[in-house]
Steps between C-alpha positions, in 0.01 A plus 500: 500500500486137555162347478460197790270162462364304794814287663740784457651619774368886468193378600607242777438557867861484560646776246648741712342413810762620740570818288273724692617883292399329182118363594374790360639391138440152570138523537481687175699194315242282646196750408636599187626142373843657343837641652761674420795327318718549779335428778655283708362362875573254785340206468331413878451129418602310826699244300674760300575813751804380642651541165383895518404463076437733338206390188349709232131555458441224254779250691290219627549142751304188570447731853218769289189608738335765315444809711201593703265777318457794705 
């Protein structure tokens, strides 16, 4: 497992924000504060979704807003 620190993107507000099947994982990264080591999810951020990335739990950009707590 992969622990995550503020700024990475695990815990942004754009991790996987388009990949609907896998919220239910996501919000346990973000709860939790660790991932598995090969997760992998689209990032959402306006600037970057044309390019349809891919980024790793502890990936991170100048683009980080930290996800709202439930």
């Amino acid at each position: 497992m992969l622990k995550l620190s503020d700024g990475q993107c695990g815990l942004c507000a754009h991790f996987g924000e388009h990949a609907a099947g896998d919220a239910p994982m996501i919000v346990q990264v973000r709860i939790n504060g660790e991932a598995p080591e090969d997760m992998l999810e689209p990032c959402g951020h306006p600037t970057n979704e044309s390019l349809h990335l891919k980024v790793s739990p502890i990936g991170g950009c100048d683009g980080f807003a930290p996800a709202k707590s439930a």
